[in-house]
C-alpha positions as CSV (number, residue, x, y, z in Angstrom):
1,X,-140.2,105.0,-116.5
2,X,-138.8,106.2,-119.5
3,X,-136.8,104.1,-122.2
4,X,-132.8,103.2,-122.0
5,X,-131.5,102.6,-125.8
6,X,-128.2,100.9,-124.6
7,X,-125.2,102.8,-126.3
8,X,-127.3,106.4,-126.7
9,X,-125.2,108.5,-123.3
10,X,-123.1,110.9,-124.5
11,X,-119.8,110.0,-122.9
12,X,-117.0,112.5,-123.9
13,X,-116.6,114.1,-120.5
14,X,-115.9,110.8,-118.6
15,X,-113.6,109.8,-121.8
16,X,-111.6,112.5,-121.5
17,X,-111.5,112.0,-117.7
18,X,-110.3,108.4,-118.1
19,X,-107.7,109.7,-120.5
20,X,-106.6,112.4,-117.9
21,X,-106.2,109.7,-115.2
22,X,-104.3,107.3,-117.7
23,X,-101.9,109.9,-118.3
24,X,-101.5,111.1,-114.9
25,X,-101.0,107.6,-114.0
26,X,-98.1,107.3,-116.1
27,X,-96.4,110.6,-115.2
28,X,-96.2,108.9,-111.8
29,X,-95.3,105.4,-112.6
30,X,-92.3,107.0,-114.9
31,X,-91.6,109.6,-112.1
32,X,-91.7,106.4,-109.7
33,X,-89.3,104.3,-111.7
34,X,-86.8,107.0,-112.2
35,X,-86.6,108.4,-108.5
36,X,-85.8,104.3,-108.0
37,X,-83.1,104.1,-110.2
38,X,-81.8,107.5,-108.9
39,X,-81.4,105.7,-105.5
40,X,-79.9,102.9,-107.2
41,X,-77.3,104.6,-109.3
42,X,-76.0,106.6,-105.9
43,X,-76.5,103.9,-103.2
44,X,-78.3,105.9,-100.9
């Protein structure tokens, strides 16, 4: 079995993955929060 050197994967891809979810994430949470207050604002 070959040798694992902890720390050696390249790891861009699922960085920039993780960053894409993150961001996606908050686009809905904001999205979320403002379609809440919408309802708020005009009682429906």
């Amino acid at each position: 079995m070959a040798e694992h050197k902890h720390g050696s994967m390249n790891i861009d891809v699922q960085e920039k993955a993780f960053a894409g979810f993150i961001k996606a994430s908050t686009y809905v949470s904001v999205a979320a929060i403002g379609v809440l207050i919408f309802l708020a604002i005009f009682n429906s």
